[in-house]
Every structure is written in C-alpha cells, then in structure tokens.
Backbone as CSV, one residue per row, in Angstrom:
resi,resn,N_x,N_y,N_z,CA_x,CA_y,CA_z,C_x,C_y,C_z
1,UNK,-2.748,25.820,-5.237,-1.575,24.961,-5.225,-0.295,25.764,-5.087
2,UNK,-0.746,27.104,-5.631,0.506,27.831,-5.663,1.077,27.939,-4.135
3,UNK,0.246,28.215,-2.757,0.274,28.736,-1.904,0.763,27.387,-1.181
4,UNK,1.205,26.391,-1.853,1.831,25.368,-0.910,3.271,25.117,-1.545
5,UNK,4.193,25.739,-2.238,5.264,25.314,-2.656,5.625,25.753,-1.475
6,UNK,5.999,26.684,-0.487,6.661,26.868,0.589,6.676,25.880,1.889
7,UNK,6.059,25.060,1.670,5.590,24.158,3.024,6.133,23.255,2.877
8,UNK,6.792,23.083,3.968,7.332,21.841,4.664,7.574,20.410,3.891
9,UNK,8.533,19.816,3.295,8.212,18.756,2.667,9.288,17.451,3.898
10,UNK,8.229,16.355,4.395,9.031,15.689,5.525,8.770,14.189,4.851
11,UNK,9.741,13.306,4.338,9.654,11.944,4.036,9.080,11.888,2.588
12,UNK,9.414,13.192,1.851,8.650,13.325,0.737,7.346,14.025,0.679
13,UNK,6.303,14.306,1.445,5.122,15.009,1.578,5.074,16.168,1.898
14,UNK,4.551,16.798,1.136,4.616,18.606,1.167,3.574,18.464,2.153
15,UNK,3.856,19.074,3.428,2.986,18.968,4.683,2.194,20.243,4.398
16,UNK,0.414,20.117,4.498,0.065,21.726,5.392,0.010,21.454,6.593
17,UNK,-0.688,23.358,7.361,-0.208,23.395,8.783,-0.789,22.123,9.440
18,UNK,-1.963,22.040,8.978,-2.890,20.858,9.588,-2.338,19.811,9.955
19,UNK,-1.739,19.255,8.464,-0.587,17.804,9.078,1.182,18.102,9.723
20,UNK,1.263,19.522,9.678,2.376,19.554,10.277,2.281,19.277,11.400
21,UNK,0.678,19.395,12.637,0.693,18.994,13.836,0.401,17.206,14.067
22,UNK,-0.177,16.897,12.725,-0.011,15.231,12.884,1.265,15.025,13.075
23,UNK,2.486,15.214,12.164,3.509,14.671,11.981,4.266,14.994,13.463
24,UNK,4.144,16.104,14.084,4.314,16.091,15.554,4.710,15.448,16.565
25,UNK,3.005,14.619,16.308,2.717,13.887,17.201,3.422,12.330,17.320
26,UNK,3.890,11.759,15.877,4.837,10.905,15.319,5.285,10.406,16.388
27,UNK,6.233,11.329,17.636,7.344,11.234,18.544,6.143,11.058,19.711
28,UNK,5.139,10.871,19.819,4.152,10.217,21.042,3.953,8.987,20.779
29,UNK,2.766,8.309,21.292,2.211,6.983,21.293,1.071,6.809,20.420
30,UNK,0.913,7.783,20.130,-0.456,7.928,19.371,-0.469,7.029,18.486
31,UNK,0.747,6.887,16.954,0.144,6.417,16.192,0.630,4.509,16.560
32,UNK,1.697,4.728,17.473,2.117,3.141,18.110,0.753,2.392,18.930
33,UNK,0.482,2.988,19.320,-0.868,2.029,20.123,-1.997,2.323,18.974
34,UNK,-2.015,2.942,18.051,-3.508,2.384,17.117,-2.876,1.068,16.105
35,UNK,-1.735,1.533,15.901,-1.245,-0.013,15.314,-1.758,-1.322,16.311
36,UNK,-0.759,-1.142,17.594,-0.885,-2.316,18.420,-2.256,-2.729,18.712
37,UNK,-3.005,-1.203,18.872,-4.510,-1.790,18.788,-4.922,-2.423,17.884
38,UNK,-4.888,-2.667,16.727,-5.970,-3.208,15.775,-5.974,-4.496,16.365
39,UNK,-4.918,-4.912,16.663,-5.057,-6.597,17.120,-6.188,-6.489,17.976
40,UNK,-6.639,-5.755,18.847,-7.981,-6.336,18.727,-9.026,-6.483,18.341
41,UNK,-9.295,-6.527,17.085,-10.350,-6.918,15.790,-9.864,-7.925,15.499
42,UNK,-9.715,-9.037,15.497,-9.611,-9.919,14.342,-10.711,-11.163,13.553
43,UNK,-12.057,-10.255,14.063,-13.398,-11.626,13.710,-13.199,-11.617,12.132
44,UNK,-12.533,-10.351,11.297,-13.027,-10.280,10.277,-12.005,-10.981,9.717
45,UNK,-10.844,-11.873,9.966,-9.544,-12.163,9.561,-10.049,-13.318,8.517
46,UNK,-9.243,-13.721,7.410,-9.608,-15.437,6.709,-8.601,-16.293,7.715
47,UNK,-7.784,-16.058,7.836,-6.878,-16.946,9.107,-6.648,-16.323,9.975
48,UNK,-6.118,-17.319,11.465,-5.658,-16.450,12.814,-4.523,-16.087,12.796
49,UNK,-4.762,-14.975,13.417,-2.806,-14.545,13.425,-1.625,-15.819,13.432
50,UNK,-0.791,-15.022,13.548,0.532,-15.696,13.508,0.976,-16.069,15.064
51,UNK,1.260,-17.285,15.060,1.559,-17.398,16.588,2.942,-16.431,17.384
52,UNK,3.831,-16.237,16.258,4.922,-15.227,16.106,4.795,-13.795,16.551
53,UNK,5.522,-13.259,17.147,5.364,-11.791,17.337,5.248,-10.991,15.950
54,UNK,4.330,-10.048,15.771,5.087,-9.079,14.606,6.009,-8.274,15.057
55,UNK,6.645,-7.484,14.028,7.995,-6.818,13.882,8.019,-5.247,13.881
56,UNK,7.149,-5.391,12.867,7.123,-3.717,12.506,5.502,-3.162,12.575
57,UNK,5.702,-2.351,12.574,4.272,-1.237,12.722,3.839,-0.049,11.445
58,UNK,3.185,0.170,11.027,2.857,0.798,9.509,1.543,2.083,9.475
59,UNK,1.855,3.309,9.617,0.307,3.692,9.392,-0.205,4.293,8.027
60,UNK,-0.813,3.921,6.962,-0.824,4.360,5.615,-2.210,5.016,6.033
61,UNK,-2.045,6.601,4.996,-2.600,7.684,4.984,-3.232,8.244,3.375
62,UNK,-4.727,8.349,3.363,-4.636,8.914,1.734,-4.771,8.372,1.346
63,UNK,-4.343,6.688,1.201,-4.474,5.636,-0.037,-5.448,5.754,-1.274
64,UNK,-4.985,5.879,-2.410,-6.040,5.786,-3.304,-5.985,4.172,-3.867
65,UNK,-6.995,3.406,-3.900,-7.418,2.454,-4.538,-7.501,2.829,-6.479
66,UNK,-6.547,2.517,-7.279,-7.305,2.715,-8.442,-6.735,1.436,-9.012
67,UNK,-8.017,0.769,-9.431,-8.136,-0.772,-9.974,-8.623,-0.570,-11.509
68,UNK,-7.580,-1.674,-12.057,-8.059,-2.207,-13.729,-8.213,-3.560,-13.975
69,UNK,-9.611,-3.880,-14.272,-9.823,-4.815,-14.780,-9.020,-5.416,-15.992
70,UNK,-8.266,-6.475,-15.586,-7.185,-7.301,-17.027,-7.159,-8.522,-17.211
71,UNK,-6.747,-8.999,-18.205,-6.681,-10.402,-18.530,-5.768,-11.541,-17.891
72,UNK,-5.832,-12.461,-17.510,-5.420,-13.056,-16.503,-4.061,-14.074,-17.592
73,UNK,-4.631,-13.870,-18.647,-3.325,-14.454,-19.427,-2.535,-13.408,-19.695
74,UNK,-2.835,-11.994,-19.675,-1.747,-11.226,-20.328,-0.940,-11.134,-19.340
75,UNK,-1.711,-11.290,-17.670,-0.495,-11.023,-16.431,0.087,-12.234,-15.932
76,UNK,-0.265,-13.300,-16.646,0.096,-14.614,-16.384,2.060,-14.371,-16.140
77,UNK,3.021,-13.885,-17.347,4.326,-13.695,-17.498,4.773,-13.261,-16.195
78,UNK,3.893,-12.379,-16.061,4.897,-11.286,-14.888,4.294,-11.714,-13.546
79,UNK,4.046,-13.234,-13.088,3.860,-13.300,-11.965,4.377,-15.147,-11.819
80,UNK,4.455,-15.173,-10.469,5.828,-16.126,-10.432,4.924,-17.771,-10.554
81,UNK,5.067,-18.700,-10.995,4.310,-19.894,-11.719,3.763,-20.421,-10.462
82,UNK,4.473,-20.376,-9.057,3.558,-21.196,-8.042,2.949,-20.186,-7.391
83,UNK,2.508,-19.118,-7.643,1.002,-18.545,-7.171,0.262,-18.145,-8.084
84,UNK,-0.795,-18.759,-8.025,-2.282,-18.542,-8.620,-2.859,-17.462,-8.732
85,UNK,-2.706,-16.741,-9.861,-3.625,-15.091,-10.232,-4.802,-15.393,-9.501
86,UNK,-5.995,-14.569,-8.828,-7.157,-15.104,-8.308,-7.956,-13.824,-9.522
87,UNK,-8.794,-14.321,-10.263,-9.984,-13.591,-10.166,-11.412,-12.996,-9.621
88,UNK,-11.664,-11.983,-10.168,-12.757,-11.904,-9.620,-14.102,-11.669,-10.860
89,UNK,-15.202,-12.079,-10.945,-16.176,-11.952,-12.369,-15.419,-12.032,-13.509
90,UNK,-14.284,-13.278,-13.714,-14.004,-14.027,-14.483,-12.600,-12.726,-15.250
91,UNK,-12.167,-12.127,-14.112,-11.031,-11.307,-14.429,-10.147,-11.199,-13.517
92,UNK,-8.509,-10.963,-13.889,-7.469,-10.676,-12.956,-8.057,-9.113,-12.760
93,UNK,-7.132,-8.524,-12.104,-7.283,-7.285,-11.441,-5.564,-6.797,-10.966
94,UNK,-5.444,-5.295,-11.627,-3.860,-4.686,-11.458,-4.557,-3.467,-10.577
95,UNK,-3.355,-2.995,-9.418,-3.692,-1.815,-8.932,-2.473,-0.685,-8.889
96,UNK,-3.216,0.586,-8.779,-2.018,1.405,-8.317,-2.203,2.215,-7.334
97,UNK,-1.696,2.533,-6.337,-1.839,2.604,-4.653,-0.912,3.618,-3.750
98,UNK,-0.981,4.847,-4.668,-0.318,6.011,-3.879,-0.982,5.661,-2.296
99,UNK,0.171,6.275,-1.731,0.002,6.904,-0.326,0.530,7.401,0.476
100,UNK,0.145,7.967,1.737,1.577,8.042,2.389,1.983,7.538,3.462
101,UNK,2.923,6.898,3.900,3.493,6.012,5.334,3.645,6.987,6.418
102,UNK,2.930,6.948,7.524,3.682,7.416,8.436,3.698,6.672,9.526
103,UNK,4.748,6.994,10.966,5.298,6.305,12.055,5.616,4.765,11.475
104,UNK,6.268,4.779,10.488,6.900,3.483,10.406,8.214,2.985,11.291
105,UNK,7.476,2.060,11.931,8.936,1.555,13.187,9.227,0.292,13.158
106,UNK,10.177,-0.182,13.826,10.393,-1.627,14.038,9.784,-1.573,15.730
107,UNK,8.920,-2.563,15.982,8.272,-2.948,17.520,8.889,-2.333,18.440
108,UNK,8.752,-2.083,19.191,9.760,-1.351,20.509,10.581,-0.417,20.348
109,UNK,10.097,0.203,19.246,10.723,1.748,18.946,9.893,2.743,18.527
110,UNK,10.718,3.823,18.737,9.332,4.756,19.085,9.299,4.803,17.216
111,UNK,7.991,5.840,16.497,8.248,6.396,15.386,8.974,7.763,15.251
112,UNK,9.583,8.169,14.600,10.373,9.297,14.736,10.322,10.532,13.311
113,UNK,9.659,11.359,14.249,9.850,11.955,13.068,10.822,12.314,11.548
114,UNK,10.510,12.748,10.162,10.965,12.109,9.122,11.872,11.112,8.817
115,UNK,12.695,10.547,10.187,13.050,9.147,9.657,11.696,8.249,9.386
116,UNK,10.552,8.444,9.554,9.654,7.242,9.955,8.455,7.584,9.072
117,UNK,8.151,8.535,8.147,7.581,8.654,6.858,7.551,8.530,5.869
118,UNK,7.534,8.597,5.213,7.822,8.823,3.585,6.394,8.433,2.796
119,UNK,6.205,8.446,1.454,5.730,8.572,0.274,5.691,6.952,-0.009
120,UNK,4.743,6.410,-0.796,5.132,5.222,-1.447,3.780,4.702,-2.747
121,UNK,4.019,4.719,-3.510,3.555,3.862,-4.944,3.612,2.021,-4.847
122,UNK,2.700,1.675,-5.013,2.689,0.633,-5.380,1.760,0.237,-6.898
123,UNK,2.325,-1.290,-7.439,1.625,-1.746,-8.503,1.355,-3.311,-8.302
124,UNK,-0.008,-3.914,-7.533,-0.201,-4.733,-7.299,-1.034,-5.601,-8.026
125,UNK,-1.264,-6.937,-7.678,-1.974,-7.999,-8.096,-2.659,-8.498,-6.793
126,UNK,-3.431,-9.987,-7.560,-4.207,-11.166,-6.154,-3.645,-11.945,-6.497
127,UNK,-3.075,-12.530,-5.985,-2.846,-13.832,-6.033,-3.027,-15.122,-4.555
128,UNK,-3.006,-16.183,-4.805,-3.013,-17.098,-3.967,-2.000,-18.350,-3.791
129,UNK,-1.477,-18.528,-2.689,-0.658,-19.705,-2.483,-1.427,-20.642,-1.858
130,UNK,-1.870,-21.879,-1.991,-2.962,-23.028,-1.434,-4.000,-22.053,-0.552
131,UNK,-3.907,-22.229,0.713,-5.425,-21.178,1.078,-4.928,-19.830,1.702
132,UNK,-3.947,-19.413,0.998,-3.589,-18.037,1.995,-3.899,-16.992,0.237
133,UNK,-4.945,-16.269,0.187,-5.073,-14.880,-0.604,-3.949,-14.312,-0.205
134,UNK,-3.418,-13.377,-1.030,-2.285,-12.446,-0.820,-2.016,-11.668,-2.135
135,UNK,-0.892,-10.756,-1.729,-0.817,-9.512,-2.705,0.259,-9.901,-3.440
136,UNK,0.942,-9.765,-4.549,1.379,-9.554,-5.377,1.770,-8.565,-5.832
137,UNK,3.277,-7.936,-5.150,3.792,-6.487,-5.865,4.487,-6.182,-6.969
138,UNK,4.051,-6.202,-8.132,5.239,-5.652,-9.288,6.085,-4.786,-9.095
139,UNK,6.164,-4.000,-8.221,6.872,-2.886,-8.000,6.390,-2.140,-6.614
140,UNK,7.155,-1.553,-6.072,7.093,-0.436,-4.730,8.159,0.511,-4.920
141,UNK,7.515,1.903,-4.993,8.059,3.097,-5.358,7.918,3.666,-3.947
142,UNK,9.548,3.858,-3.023,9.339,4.868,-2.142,10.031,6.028,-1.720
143,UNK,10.179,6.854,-1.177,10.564,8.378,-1.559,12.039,8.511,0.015
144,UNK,12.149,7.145,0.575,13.090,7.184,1.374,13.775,5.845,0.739
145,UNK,15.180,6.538,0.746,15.824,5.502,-0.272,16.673,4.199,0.591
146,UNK,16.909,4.605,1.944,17.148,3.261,3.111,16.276,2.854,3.258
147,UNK,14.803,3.072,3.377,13.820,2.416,3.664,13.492,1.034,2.742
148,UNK,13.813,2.096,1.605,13.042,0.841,0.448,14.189,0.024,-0.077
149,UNK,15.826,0.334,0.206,16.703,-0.940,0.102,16.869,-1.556,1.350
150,UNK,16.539,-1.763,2.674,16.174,-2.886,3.616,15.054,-3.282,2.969
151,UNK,13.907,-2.873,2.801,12.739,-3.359,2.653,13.129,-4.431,0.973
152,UNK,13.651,-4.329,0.729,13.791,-4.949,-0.624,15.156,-6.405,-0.320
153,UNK,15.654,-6.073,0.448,16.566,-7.641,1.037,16.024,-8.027,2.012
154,UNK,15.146,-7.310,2.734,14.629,-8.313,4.297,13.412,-8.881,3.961
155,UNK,12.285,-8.217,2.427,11.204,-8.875,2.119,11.098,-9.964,0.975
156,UNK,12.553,-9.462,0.412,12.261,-9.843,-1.123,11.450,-8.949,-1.777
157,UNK,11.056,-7.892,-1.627,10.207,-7.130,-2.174,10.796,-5.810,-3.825
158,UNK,10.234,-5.905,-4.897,11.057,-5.240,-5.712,10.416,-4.075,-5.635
159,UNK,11.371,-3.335,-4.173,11.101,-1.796,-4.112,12.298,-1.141,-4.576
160,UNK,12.058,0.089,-5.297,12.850,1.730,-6.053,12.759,2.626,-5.177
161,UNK,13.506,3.384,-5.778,13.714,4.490,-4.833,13.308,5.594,-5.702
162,UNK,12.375,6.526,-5.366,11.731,7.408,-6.315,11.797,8.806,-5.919
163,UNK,11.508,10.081,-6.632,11.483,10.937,-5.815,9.943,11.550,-5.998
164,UNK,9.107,11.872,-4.857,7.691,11.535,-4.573,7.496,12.783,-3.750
165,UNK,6.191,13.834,-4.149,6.071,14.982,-3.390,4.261,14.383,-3.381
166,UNK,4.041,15.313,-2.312,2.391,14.549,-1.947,1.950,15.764,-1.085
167,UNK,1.044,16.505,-1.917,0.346,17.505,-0.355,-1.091,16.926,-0.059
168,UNK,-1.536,16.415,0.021,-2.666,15.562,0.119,-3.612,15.583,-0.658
169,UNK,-3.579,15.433,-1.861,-4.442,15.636,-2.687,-4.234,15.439,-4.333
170,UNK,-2.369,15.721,-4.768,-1.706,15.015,-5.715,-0.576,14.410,-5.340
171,UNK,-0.390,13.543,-5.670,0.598,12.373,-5.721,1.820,12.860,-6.883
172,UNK,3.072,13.136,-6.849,3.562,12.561,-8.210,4.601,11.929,-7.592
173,UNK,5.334,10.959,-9.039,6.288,10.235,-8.692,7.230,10.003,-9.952
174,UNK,8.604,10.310,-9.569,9.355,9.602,-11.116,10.548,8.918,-10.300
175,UNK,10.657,7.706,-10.917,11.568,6.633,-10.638,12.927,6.759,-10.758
176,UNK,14.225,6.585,-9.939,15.323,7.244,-10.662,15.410,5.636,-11.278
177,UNK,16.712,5.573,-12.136,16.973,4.663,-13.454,15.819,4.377,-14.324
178,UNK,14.978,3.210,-14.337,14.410,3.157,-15.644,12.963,4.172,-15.665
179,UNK,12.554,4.414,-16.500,11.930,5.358,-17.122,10.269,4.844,-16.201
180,UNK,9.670,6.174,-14.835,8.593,5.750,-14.269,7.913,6.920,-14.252
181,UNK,6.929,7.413,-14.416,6.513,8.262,-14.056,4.410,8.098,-13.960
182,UNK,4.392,8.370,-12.667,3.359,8.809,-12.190,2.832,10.082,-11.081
183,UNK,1.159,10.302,-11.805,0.713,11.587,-11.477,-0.601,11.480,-11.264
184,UNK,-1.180,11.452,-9.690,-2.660,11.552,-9.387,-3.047,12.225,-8.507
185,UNK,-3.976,13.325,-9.435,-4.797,13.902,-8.183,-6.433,13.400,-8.010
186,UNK,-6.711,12.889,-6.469,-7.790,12.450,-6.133,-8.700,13.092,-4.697
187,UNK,-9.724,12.683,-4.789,-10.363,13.279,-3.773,-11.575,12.411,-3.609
188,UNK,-11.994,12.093,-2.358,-13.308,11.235,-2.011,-14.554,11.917,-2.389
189,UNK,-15.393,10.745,-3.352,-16.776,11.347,-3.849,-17.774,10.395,-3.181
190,UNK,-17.595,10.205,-2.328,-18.989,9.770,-1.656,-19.014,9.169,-0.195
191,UNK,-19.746,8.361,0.416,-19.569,7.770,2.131,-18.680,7.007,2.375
192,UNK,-18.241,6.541,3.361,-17.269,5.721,3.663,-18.090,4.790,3.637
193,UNK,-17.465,3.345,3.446,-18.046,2.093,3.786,-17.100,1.170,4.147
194,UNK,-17.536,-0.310,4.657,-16.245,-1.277,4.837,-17.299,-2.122,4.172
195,UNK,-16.246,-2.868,2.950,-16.837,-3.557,2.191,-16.918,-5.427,2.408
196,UNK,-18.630,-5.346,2.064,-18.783,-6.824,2.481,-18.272,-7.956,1.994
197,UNK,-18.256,-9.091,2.668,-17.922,-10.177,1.960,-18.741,-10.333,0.546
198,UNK,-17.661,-10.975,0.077,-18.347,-11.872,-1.746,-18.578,-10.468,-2.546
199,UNK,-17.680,-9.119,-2.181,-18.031,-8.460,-3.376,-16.862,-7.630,-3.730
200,UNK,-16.811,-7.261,-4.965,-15.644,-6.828,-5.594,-15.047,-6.182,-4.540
201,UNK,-15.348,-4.807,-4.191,-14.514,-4.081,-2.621,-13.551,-4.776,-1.629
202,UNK,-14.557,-5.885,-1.178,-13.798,-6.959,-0.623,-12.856,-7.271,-1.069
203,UNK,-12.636,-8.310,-1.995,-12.254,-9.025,-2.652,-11.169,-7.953,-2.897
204,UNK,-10.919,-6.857,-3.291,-10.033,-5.876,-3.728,-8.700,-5.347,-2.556
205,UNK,-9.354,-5.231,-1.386,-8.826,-3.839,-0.355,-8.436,-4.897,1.044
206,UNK,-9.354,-6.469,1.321,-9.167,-7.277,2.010,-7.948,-8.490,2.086
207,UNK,-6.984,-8.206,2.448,-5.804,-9.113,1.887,-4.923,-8.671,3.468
208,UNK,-4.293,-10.146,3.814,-3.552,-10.388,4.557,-2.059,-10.776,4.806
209,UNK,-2.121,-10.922,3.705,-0.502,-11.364,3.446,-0.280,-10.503,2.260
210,UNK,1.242,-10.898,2.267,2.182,-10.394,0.240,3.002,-11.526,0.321
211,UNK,3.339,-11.394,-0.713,4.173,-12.326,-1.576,5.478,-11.924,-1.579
212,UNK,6.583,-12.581,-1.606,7.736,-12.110,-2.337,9.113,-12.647,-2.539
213,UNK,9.968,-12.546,-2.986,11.316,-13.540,-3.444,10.650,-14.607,-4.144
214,UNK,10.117,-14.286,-5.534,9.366,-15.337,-6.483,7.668,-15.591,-6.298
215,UNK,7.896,-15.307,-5.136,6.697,-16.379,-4.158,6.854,-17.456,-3.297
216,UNK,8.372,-17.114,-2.707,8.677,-18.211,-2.033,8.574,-17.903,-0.719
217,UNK,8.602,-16.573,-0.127,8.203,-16.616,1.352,6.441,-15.861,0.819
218,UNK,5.967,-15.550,2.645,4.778,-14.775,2.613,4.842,-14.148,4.189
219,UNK,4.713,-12.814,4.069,4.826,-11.970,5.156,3.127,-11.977,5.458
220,UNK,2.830,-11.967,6.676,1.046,-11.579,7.007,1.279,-10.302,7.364
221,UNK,0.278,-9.901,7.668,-0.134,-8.318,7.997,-1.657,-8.743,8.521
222,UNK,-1.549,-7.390,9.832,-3.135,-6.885,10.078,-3.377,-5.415,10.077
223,UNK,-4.765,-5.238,10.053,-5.126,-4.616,10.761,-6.745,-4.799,10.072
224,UNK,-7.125,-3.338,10.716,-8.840,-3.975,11.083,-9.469,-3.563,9.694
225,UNK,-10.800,-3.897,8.910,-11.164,-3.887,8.229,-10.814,-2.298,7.441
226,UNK,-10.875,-2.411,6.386,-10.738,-1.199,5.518,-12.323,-0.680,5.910
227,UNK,-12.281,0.951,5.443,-13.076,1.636,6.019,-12.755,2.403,4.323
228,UNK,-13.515,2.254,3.010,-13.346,2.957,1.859,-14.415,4.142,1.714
229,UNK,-14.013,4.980,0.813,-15.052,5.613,0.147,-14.781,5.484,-1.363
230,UNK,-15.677,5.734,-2.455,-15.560,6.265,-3.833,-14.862,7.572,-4.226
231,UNK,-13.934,7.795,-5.135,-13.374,8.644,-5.254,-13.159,9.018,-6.772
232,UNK,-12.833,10.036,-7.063,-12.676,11.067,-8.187,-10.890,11.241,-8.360
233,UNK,-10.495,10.679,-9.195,-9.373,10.698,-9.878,-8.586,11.156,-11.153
234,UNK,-7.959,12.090,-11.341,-7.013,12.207,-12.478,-5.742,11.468,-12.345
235,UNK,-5.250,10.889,-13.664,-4.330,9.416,-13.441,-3.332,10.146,-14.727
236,UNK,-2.208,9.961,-14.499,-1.379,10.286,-15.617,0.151,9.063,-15.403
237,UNK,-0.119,7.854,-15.835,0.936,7.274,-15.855,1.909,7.088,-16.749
238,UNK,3.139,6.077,-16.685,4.275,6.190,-17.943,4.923,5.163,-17.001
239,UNK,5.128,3.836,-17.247,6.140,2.578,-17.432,6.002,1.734,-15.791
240,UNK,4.230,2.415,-14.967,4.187,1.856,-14.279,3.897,0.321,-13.899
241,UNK,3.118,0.157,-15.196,2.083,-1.429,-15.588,3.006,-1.964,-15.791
242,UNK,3.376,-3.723,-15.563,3.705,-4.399,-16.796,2.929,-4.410,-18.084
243,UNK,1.827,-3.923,-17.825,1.009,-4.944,-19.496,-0.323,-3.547,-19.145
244,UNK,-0.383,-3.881,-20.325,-1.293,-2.076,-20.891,-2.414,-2.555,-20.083
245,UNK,-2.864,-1.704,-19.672,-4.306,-0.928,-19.306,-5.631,0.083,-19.702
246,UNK,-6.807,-0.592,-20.185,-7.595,-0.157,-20.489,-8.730,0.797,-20.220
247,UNK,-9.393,1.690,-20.054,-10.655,1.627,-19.738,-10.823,2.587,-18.016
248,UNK,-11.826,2.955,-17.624,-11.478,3.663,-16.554,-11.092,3.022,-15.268
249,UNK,-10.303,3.439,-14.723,-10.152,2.344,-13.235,-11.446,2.348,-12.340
250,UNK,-11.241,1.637,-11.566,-12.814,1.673,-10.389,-11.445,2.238,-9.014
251,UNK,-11.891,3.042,-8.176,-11.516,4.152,-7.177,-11.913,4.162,-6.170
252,UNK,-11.317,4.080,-5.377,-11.322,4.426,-3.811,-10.169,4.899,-2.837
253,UNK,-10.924,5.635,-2.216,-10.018,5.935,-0.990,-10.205,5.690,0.511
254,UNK,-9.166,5.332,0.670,-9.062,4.789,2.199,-8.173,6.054,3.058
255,UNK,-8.669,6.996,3.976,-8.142,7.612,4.357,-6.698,7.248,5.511
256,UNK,-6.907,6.410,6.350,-6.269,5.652,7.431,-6.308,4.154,7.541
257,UNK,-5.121,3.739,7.651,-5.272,2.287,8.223,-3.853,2.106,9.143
258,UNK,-3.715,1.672,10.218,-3.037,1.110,11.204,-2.522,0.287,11.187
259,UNK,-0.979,-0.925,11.034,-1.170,-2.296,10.318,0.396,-2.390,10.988
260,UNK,-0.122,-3.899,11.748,1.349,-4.414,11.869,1.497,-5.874,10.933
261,UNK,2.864,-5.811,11.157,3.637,-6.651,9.747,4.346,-7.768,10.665
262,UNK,4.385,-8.964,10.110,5.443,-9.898,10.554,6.373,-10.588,9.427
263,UNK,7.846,-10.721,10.199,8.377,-11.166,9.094,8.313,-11.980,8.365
264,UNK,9.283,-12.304,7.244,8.752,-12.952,5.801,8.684,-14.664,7.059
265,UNK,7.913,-15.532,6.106,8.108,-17.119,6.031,8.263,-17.845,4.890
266,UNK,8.615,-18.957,4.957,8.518,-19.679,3.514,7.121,-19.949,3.389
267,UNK,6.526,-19.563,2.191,4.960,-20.261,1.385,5.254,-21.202,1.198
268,UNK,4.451,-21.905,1.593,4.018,-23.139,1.588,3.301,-24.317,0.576
C-alpha cells in the first residue's frame, strides 16, 4: 500500500499504472458506446423502457454490494410514507455501495477525463411505488463536489460532498459537515454469476428505477443484467446508517456495469 501513495489520484481514485491507461481512454468512445450499448438487452427488464430519450450515461466500477438484513419497522421513519419498503424472507434490507464512476456524461458529450469520474458511497433501500421496484437512497457520498450539487437539485437526490480516495481495493470516505465516516477494503472470493429470478441476489442488485424528492418523482435506469461475484470484506463505518446494524453483511462485487439514466418523472 505503501508503494501507491505516489500515484495519480483523478476524481478521487488513487489510479495504478493499469487504470491510468483506462482512464485514458475516457476521451474515446469506448466507454460511450458500452453504455449506449446495453440498450440492447432488455429481455431481462420488469418494464419497457421509457418512450423518452435518456440523458446521461454512467459507468460504475468495483462496486461492492454489502447488504444488512433489518427490520422493516425500524426503517419504516426514514423512508417517505407513499413508497412501500419491499421485503425479502420476511425482511427489509439496507445497503452500502462504494464505487467508482467513470465517463460520466450528459448524451452527446464526450466523457472527459477527471471532469467525468469521481468516487461515490451510497446507503440504500427497496422500495416500491404501485408496480415500479426501485431504490431508495438515504444518502450519496461523492468525491466531486459539482457533481453531487446538480445531482442533488436535478434528482432530488440527498447527495454530500465527501472527500473519497479509492485504489481499487480500499474505499475510504469522510463526509464534510456532519460526522461520516467510512472504510472498506474488499476483494472478490469466488465466480461471477448473474443472479436468477425469485432469489435474494436478484431481488438485491436488480432494480430499475430510484426514488427521490420524498418519493415524488422516479428516474429509470438501464443497463444489462448484473454480472456479481462473492466477496471478502473489511467494513469500518461511523454515522452512515440511519438505524443500527447488526450481524455480518452478505457481499458482493460487481466489477463493471454500463447504465444510462433518464430524467426524473412524477411517481405515480
């Protein structure tokens, strides 16, 4: 670890040489047409796209999946009265979701290097508005501080501005104003899989929309099925949860996903 304090830190991520030639490539087409590509997958979708153009383009890198099983009354407070917590085996479910963004653009622009990266934390839920599943963000921690105040008036979304170093392998993060701090180092312990219908995996990593401004609009999102593995985690959090957390998380990592976004609508 020692032998990486000198390297490159772009959008928050302490780059090695390896990803210094990804990040490169940013200023090509590369990571713009695997976005635009996913649209063509969509057998695995619960609804059809949006008849609407999407907007923006997203490629998340690294993701760690770490899920806690919780009580669906204790998260009842902190989630807005017209969407429905969804369980799964008779439990809500909280997540926390380092990763890192790269070539983030608006449609018809190229991605650009470190304007178009950064770092980002999330602390999510399931929830549902009549038949649309969707996510539920308590919070979005990201390490570019224009990014995450548009993203927080154009989504409704309650994103911070954090300061977030990432060489691929630990995550940390501390929140500026109220008191945040998180710290994970992870690594994949076993095959990749894309997880089937009707089972926890699913049910976890498969979500098409978010929520946000109460629950009064809902933004969709695609892209093509998650592609997970099992993973090995050290977790060191401080004031990320609303409501305590027990017990070991269940883990995964998703190395890549491709994903375009359309803007918010009113839920319905």
């Amino acid at each position: 670890m020692a032998q990486e304090s000198n390297l490159p830190v772009v959008g928050g991520l302490r780059l090695s040489a390896s990803q210094q030639g990804d990040e490169s490539r940013m200023t090509t087409a590369t990571y713009e047409r695997a976005q635009a590509d996913s649209l063509r997958e969509v057998e695995h979708r619960p609804w059809p796209l949006p008849r609407a153009p999407w907007v923006m383009g997203q490629t998340w890198e690294r993701l760690l999946f770490a899920h806690w099983r919780v009580s669906t009354e204790a998260l009842r407070p902190h989630v807005p009265s017209r969407l429905e917590i969804e369980e799964f085996d008779g439990s809500a479910w909280i997540a926390a979701t380092p990763f890192r963004l790269a070539a983030l653009r608006v449609r018809g622009v190229p991605a650009l290097p470190r304007v178009s990266s950064m770092c980002e934390l999330n602390c999510r839920t399931y929830v549902r508005r009549g038949q649309r599943p969707g996510i539920w963000f308590f919070s979005l921690d990201a390490s570019n501080l224009i990014a995450a105040h548009v993203a927080r008036l154009t989504y409704g979304l309650p994103y911070h501005h954090a300061s977030i170093t990432f060489d691929g392998e630990t995550f940390s993060a501390v929140r500026e104003g109220p008191d945040m701090s998180f710290v994970a180092s992870y690594r994949a312990a076993g095959a990749a899989f894309e997880p089937e219908p009707s089972t926890l995996e699913h049910f976890l990593v498969e979500r098409y929309c978010l929520y946000g401004a109460g629950g009064w609009v809902r933004s969709d999102i695609h892209h093509r099925p998650w592609s997970i593995q099992p993973a090995e985690a050290a977790l060191d959090e401080a004031g990320l949860f609303p409501i305590e957390v027990d017990g070991e998380p269940l883990l995964h990592l998703g190395e890549r996903q491709d994903v375009v976004i359309w803007p918010p609508a009113p839920s319905r």
